[in-house]
N, C-alpha and C positions, 0 to 999 in steps of 0.2 A: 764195231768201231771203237775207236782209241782216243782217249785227248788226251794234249801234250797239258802236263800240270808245273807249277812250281813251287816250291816252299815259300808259302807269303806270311809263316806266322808259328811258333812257339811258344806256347803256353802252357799255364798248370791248371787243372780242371779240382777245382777246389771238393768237389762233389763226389769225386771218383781217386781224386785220391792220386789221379794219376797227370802223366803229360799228354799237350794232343801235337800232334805235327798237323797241320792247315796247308791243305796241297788246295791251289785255285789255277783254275786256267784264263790265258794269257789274257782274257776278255772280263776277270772276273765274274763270269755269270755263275760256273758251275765249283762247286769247292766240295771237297772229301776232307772230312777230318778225321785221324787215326790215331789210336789214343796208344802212347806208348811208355815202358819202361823211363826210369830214371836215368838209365847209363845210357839207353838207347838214345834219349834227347838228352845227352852230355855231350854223346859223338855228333849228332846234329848238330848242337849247336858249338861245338868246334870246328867243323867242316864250315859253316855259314860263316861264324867270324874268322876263316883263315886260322885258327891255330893251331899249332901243333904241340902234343902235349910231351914232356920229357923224355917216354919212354913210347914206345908205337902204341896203339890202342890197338882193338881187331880188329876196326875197319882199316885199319894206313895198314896191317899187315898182310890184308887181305889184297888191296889194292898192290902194294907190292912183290907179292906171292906171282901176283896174276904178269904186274910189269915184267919182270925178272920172267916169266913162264912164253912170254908174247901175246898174253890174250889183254882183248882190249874190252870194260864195256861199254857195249854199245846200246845199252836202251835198259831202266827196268819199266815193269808195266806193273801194277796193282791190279789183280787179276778177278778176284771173288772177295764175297762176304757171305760165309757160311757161319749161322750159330753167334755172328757179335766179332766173328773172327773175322780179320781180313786176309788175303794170300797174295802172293806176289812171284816175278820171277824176273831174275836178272838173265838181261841176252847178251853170250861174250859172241868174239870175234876172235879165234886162234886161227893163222895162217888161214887156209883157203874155207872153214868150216865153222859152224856157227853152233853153239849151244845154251841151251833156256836151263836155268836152274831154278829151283825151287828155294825161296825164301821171305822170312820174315820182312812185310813193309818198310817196317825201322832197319834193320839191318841194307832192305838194298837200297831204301833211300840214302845212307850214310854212306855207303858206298857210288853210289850215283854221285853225289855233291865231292867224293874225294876225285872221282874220274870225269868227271866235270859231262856227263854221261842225261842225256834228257831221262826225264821221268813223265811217267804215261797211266792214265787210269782207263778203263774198259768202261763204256757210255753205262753199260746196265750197271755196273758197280755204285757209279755215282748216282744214278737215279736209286737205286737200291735203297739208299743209306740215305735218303730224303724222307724219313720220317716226321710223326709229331715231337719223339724223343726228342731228336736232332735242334730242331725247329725250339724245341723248349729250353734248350741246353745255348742255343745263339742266344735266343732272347736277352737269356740271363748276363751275359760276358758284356764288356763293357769295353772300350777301346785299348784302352792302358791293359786290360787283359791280354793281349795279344802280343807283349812286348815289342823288343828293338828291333825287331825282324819282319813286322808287318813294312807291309811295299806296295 
């Protein structure tokens, strides 16, 4: 089984140094958060505020590789958490034929948000990743954590 997720939240995780992207579905019950790159929540959060930056980034190139090509996406899904890592795969639609690619969560989230494209987490995935860590890591974040983008 699949639930449909959305970006309710971009933050910086002081502790790790890193960014998390906070995907929650529509009921708020269940949330997956994915810790990513600095350029990878740059694109995020251009795609979330509408902007476009001077020159294409790789996701608007990719998105438009694809426009220009006729494939459309139609779905990514956040597929596994192996080793701390997460997996993902983006589903296109070219003419009458469909194909699942292989990629990085930040990457096809960014892409999903340029192709206006649902995003999807796999039930075990998100139980997965319900540990004490996790649970210890909420505690700590505070609302103002979660910046402009909490919804």
């Amino acid at each position: 089984m699949i639930t449909q997720m959305k970006v309710r939240g971009l933050t910086f995780d002081p502790y790790s140094n890193t960014f998390v992207v906070i995907l929650r579905d529509e009921h708020n019950v269940d949330m997956l958060p994915i810790w990513v790159g600095k350029s990878e929540a740059s694109a995020i959060s251009f795609a979330l505020e509408g902007m476009a930056a001077p020159r294409p980034m790789t996701h608007d190139l990719m998105k438009a590789v694809l426009d220009e090509a006729g494939a459309k996406v139609i779905s990514v899904v956040v597929t596994d958490l192996k080793d701390n890592t997460y997996y993902a795969r983006v589903h296109l639609m070219s003419e009458d034929s469909e194909y699942s690619i292989d990629a990085r969560p930040s990457d096809a989230i960014a892409l999903a948000l340029r192709a206006d494209a649902p995003i999807f987490a796999k039930e075990d995935v998100i139980r997965q990743q319900a540990s004490e860590e996790l649970g210890q890591w909420l505690e700590n974040l505070k609302p103002e954590d979660f910046g402009k983008y909490e919804s």
